[in-house]
N, C-alpha and C positions, 0 to 999 in steps of 0.2 A: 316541586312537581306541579306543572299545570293540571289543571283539572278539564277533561272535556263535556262538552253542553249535555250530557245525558245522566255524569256525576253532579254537575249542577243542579240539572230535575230532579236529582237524589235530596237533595240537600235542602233544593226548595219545598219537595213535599213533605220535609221531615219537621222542618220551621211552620212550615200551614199548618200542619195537623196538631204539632205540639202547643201549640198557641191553642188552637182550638179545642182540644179534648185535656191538656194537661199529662195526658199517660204518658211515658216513652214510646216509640213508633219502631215496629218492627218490619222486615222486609216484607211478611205475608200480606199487612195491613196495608204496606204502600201498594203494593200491586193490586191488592183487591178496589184502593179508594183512589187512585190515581191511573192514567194514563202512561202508562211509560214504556207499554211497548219491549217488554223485557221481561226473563223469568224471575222469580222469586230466588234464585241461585246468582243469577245477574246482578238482581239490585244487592243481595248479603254482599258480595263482593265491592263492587260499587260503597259501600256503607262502610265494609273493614278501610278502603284505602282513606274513607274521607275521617274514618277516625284517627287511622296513624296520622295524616296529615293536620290533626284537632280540629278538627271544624266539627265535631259530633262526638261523645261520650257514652259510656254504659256507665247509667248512677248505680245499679246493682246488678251482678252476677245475672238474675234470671230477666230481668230486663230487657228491652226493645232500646236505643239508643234517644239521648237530645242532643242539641243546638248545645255549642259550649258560644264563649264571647266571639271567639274568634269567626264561630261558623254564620250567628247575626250579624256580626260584620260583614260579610261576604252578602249575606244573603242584602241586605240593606244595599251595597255599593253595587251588585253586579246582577241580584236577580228582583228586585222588588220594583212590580207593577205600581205607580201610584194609583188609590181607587178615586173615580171622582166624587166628589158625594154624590147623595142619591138627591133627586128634588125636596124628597121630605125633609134631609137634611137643612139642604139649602132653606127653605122657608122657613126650618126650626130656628137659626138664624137673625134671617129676618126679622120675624115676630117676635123675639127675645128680645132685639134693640128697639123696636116699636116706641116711641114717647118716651127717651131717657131724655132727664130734665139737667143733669151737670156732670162734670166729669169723672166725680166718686161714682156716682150712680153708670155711667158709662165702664169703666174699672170691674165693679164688682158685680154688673151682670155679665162680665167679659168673661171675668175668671168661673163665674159658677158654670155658664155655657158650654164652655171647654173643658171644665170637669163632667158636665152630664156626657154630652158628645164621645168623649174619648173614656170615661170611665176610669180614669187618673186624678193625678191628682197635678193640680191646675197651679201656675204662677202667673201671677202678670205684673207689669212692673208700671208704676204710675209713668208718664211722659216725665225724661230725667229734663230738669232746671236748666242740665250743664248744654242740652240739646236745644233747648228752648230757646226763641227770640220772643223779648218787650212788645204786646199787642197794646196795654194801656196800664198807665200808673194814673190812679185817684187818689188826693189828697183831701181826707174828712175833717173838719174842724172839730174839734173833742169839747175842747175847752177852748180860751183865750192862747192859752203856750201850748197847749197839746194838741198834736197833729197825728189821723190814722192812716198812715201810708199803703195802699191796696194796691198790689202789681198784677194786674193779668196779663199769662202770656199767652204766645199763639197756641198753642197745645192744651189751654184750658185750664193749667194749673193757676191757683189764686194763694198769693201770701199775704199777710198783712202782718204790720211793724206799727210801733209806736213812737213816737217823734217826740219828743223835749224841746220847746223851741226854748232860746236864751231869757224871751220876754212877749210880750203880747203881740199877737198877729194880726192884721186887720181882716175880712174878708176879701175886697182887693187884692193884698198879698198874698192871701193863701193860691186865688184864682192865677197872678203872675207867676208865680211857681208851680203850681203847677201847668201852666203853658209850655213853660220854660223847660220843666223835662219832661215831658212827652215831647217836645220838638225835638229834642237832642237824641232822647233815649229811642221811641218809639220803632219800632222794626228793625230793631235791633238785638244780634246775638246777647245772651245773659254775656258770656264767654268773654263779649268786645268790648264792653260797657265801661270799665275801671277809667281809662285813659277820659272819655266823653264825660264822664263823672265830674272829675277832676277838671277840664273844661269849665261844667257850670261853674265852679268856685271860681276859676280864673277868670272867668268873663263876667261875672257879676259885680252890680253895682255897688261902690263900699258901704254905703249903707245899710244893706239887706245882706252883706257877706256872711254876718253872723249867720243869721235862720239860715241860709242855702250852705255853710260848712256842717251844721247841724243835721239837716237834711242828708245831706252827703255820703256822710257816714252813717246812715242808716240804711243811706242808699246803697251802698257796696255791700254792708252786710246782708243784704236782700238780694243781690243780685247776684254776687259771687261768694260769700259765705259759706252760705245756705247749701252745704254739701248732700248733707243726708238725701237716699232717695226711698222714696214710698214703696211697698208692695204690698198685693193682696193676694190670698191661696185660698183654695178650694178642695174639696173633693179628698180629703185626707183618710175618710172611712173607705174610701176606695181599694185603700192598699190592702183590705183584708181580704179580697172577692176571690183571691186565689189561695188563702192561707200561707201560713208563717214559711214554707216551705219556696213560695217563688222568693224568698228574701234569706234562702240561706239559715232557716231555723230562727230568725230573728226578725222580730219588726225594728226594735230597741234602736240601732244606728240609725236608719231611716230617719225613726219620728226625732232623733234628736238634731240632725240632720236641717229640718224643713224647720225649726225652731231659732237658728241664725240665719239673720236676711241677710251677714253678710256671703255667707254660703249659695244661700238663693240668689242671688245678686250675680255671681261667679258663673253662675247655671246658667241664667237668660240673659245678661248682660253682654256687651261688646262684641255684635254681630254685625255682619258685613248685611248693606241691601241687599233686597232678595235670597238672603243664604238661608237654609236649613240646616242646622247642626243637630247630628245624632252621637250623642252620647251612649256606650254601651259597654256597662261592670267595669272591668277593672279600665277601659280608658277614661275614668272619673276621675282629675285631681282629687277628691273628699274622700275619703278611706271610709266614710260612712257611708257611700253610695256605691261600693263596687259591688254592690248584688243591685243594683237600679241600672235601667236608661233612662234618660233626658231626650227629647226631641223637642227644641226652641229657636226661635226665630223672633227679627227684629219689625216693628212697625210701627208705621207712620205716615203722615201725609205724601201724596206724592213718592219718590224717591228717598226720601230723607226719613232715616231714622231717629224717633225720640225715646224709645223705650222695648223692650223686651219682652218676651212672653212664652212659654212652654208647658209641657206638662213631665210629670215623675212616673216611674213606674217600674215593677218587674221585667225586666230581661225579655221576659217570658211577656213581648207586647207584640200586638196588630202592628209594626210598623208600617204597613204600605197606608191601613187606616188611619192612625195619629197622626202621620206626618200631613196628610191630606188635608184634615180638619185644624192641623196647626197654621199651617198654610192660607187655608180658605178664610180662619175667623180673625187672622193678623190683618187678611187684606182689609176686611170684612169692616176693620177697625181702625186700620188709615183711612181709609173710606170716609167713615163717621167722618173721623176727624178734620178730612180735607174740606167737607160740609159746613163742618160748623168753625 
């Protein structure tokens, strides 16, 4: 059964209110706090059809009706206003990134931001490696044979390795190698590098072949190896603000939940540009999370995505708010990044 636009203002004032006071929402209450231009006989009607059809529930006998999953889904796809932020918002922002000095510090004022802001609980996902292109490789002399290979990419992130050369290196040499790959490697996807790697071996001179195979292979394990990805969370005391009750009588799944990254990883990972993904109970892969929504999105410089970022929460969320602020503090943060 289609629904028409004045079951939908049913629907949507039942989602505002219950978000905002937590009670069940009864017909008297919608007409008294909303505009809808209808009796109080009107909207009970209105209200019965949208529960047979599930999009709204009686948790108890004497109760006013909520939002079941189905009915925030509707309301997210067919009635929710984005809000803009407000200016204070926006300068809260601002002033938050003021003088970040490297890209952990950049990270984990990201995620505390979006946990203050949204009042969830916050993920953000370091710039992934596999997303990343070669901006510069430094090679430190340690010792005579030992070399500190330092890779930074363009996204900020920095690894270092340690090198075993076969026998003593001069500084000259160390300086022709590293010419040698950053000419080859530099602006360069991590992703496309393997083949160009293999190159320096094959084009080097025999007698430096040793150190540059050695090199090599330290080279790849740095550059494609190196799978793991970073992330940082926030705002976990968040989940209490509503009590045990927006989670279903339980925090327990949640918190064990937010405890594997590779779970979190599944949550904000592998998003299309510009997309907004909302997560809502049971459409959560994680059986831990079907009393949660996720609203997450990808960001990065420009068009191009390097990493992920969202926040967790009861069902029972601001959606038109979170999405906003999820939205506004991704750009906020390819931004940075296309800066520096």
């Amino acid at each position: 059964m289609s629904l028409d636009d004045r079951k939908l203002e049913v629907l949507r004032a039942i989602v505002e209110d219950y978000v905002k006071t937590r009670e069940p929402v009864g017909s008297k209450a919608l007409v008294e706090r909303h505009q809808l231009g209808v009796s109080s006989a009107t909207v009970r009607n209105d209200m019965a059809v949208l529960e047979e059809e599930g999009y709204i529930r009686q948790p108890h006998t004497s109760a006013g009706r909520v939002p079941t999953d189905a009915g925030y889904r509707l309301f997210v796809d067919r009635l929710t206003r984005i809000k803009p932020l407000s200016p204070a918002e926006r300068r809260a922002i601002e002033r938050f990134m003021v003088g970040v000095v490297d890209l952990d510090d950049v990270v984990h004022r990201t995620v505390r931001l979006l946990a203050q802001l949204t009042r969830q609980v916050a993920v953000v996902q370091y710039p992934s490696l596999s997303r990343s292109a070669v901006r510069h490789l430094e090679l430190v002399p340690i010792s005579t044979t030992r070399l500190m290979l330092v890779m930074i990419t363009d996204t900020g992130r920095v690894e270092q390795r340690l090198v075993e050369m076969p026998g003593p290196v001069a500084d000259g040499d160390v300086w022709e190698l590293r010419r040698r790959v950053n000419e080859k490697l530099a602006g360069q996807k991590l992703a496309d590098t393997p083949p160009l790697v293999q190159k320096l071996v094959d084009e080097c001179a025999p007698e430096r072949r040793g150190d540059m195979v050695c090199l090599a292979t330290v080279l790849l394990e740095t550059l494609v190896e190196r799978s793991e990805e970073r992330l940082a969370l926030a705002g976990t005391a968040n989940l209490t603000r509503g009590g045990v009750l927006d989670f279903q009588g339980t925090l327990r799944p949640v918190l064990e939940a937010l405890e594997e990254e590779v779970i979190l990883l599944k949550l904000i990972g592998d998003l299309e540009p510009r997309t907004t993904r909302v997560r809502i109970g049971d459409e959560n892969e994680i059986d831990n999370l079907r009393s949660a929504s996720v609203v997450s999105t990808g960001y990065g410089p420009g068009a191009t995505i390097v990493g992920g970022l969202g926040v967790l929460g009861p069902t029972r969320m601001d959606y038109p708010g979170t999405i906003a602020t999820v939205r506004a503090v991704a750009r906020y943060l390819g931004d940075l990044l296309a800066q520096n």
